[in-house]
N, C-alpha and C positions, 0 to 999 in steps of 0.2 A: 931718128925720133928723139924729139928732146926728153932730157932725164925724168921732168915732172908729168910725163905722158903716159907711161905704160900704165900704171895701177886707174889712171881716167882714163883710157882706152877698155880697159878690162871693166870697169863700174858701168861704162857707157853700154854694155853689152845687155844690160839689164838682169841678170842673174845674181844670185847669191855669192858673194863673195869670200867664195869657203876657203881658197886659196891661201887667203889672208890671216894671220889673228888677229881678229875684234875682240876687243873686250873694253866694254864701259865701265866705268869707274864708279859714274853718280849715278844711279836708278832708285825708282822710290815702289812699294806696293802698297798700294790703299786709294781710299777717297781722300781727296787733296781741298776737301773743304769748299770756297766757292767757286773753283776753278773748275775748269769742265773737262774731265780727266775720264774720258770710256775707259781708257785702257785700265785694266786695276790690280786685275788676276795675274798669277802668274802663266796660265794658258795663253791668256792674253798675251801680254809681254814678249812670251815665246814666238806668238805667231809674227808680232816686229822683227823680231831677232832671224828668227828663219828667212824670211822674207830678202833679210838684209846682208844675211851672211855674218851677224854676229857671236861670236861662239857663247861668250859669258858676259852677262851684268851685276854688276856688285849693289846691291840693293840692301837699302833700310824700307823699314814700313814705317810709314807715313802714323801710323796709330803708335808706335815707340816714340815718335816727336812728340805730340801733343798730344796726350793721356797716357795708356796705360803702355809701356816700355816693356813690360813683363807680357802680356799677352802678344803687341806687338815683333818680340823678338822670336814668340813660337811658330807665328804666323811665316815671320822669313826661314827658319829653321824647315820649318816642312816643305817648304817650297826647294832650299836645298838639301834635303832630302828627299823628295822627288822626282827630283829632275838635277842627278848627278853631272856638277862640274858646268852647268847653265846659267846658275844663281849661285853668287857669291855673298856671304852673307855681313851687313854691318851689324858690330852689337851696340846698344842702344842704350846707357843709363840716363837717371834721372841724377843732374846735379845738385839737385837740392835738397836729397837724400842721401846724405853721404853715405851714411851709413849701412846699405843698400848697393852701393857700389862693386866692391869687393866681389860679393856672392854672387852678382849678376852676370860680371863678365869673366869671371868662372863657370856660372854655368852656360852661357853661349861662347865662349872660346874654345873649354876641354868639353863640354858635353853635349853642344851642339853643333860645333865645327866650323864657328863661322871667324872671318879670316882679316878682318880690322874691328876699327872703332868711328863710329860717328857721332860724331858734337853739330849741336846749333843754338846756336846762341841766341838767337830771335825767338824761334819756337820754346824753347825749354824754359826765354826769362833768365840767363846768367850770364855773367862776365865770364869771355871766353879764356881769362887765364887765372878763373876764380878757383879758389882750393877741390873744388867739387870735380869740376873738369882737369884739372891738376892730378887727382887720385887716379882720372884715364891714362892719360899721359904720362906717368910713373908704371902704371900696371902695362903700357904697350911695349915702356921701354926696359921693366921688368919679363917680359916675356918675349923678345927677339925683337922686336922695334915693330909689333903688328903698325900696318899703316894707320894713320887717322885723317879723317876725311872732315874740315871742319866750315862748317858757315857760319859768318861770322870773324873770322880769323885776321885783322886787321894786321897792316906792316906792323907797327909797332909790337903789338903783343905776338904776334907770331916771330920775332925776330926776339923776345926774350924767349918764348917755350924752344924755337928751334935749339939756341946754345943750351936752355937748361935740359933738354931732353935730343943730343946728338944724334939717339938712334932713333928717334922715331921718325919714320916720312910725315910730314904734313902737308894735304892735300890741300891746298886751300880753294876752298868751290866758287866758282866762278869765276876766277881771276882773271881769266887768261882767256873766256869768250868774248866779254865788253872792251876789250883794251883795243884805243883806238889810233894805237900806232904811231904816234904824230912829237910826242913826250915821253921818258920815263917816270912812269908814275913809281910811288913809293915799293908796293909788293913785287913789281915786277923787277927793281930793283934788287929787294929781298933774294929774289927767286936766282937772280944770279950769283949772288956771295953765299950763301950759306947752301949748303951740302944736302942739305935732308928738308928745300922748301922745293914743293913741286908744284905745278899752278893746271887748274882743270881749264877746260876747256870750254865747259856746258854756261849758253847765253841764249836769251830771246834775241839779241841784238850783235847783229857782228859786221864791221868795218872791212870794207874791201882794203885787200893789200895787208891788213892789219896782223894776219895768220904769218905771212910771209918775214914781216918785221920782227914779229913773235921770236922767230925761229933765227933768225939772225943774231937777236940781241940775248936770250938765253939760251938757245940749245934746244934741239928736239928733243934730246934726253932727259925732260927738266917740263913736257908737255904728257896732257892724259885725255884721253879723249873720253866723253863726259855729254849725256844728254840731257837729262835731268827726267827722263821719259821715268812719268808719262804727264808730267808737269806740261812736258815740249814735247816734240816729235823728234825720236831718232834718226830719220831719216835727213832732219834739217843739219843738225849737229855733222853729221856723218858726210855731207855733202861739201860744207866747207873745209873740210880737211883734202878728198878727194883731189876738189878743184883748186887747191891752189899750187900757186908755183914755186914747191918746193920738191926736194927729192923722193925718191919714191923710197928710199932706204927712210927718210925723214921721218914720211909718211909711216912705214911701218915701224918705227917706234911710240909715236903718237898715237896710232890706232890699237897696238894691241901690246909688244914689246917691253916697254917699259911697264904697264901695268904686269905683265907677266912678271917680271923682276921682280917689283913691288912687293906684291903677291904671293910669289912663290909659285908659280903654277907652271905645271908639267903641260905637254899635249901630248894626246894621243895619238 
């Protein structure tokens, strides 16, 4: 049996793949505006997840992006509070309020429990290595380097935040779905020199072979798998990993591994 068979021999069987640790990176809860998003709830969510063998997804609410952050981050909060070690929570400020910063991700880091930070630079309206987002990125790397998960994060300005802030991960979203393998483009460069850049996975569009070259040219260990559910379908995301022709050792870094690191997360 070739090396890249066994875990698509086991997926192929159609069952959950409990075996495994899944854990997604990018997940969102809300209505996503004009996009046609049923999935919304965290029940929801869950029932993907079961279905798929996913253990945990790391989720921002979609209402923290684009309005109210403060209600938004209770909304993620309860949900992991309900459903222990399922939902992992992003916290969510508003950069344009700096002043507001501080207390926020104070109270969702030590009194809500949740376990990075998420930036979007499109949605929120700010330059993503403006002073505002700057105040996250000091407080991630003041508090053990919580991950940050950022959209938006261009080479350039990600390659000053990574040296000015060593310990934090930056996830940069979507980097690593659309790459279509053929050039090294600028982040994916990034993603090789510098220590603490890690590139997500989650795309509507992804190049055959392109996972493969991925994995060659940075490392699996440097890869997060990432669906963007419920923007996307998890199932799509999760399938190109699967299928391609890499290790199955690769594989389980990519799918759950490194995010566990990341993270910090235990299993039971």
């Amino acid at each position: 049996m070739k090396q890249h068979e066994a875990i698509l021999q086991y997926a192929a069987l159609g069952e959950p793949l409990d075996s495994l640790l899944i854990v997604d990176v990018h997940g969102h809860l809300g209505a996503a505006g004009g996009f046609d998003n049923p999935v919304r709830q965290p029940e929801e969510l869950l029932a993907v997840m079961d279905r798929i063998g996913v253990e945990a997804v790391c989720v921002s609410h979609l209402l923290s992006l684009n309005g109210d952050y403060h209600l938004g981050n209770d909304l993620v909060a309860d949900a992991v509070r309900r459903f222990p070690g399922r939902f992992l929570g992003y916290a969510v400020a508003n950069p344009n309020r700096p002043e507001e910063i501080q207390a926020e991700l104070d109270r969702c880091c030590h009194d809500l429990a949740m376990r990075a930070i998420k930036v979007h630079a499109d949605f929120q309206g700010y330059p993503i290595d403006g002073e505002g987002y700057r105040r996250m990125y000091e407080y991630s790397q003041a508090n053990g380097g919580l991950p940050v998960l950022g959209h938006g994060l261009s080479a350039a300005a990600t390659a000053r935040l990574a040296a000015d802030y060593p310990s934090v991960p930056f996830i940069v979203a979507h980097s690593g779905g659309g790459y279509q393998g053929r050039f090294l483009d600028d982040i994916i460069g990034l993603a090789i020199r510098a220590d603490n850049v890690y590139l997500d996975l989650c795309s509507s569009l992804a190049y055959f072979g392109a996972l493969e070259v991925l994995v060659r040219q940075v490392g699996a260990e440097k890869l997060l798998f990432g669906s963007d559910l419920s923007y996307q379908q998890m199932t799509h995301a999760i399938g190109r990993i699967l299928f391609a022709r890499i290790s199955d050792a690769d594989k389980e870094l990519i799918l759950g591994l490194n995010a566990a690191r990341l993270f910090r997360l235990t299993r039971s």
